[in-house]
N, C-alpha and C positions, 0 to 999 in steps of 0.2 A: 307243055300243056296239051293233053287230050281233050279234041272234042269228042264229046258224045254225040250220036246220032237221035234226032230229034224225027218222031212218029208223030203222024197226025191222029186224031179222031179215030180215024178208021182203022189204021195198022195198029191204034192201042187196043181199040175192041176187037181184033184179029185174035192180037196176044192173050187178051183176058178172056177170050171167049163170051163175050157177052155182045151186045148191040152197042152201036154207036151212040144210041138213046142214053144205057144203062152210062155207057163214060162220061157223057155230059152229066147226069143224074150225080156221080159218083164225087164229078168236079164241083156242082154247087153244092154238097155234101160237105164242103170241105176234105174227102179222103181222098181224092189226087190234087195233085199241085202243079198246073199247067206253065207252059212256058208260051206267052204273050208277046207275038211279034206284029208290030206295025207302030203307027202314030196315038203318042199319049190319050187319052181321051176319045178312042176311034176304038171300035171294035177289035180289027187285027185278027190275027190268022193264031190259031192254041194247039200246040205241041206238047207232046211230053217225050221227057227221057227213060230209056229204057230201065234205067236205075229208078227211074221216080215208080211204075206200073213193079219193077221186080219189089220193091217195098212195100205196096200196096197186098200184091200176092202174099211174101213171106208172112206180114200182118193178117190176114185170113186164115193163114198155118199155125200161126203162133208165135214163130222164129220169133221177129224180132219187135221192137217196137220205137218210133221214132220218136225222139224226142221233141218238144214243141218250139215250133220256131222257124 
């Protein structure tokens, strides 16, 4: 099993070239899908996968499109 390397906030808005506002924006949007670490019901610290920000892009391009779920 490969982990993937998980990116905060800020290295996502690095990659996407936007502000870290815009990735927060993007994730109550529903069009990225964070990855939530800490205690159930607690805030917690929001990552994403490098895979999750490359599907994002591709979907702007057109490539691809994910399916729901």
């Amino acid at each position: 099993m490969t982990m993937e390397k998980l990116l905060t906030s800020n290295e996502a808005a690095v990659m996407l070239r936007v502000s870290r506002r815009t990735v927060g924006q993007l994730q109550a949007a529903g069009k990225l899908r964070p990855i939530r670490i800490g205690e159930p019901g607690k805030r917690g610290r929001v990552f994403f996968t490098e895979e999750e920000l490359q599907h994002y892009l591709d979907g702007l391009r057109g490539r691809t499109r994910r399916s729901p779920g």
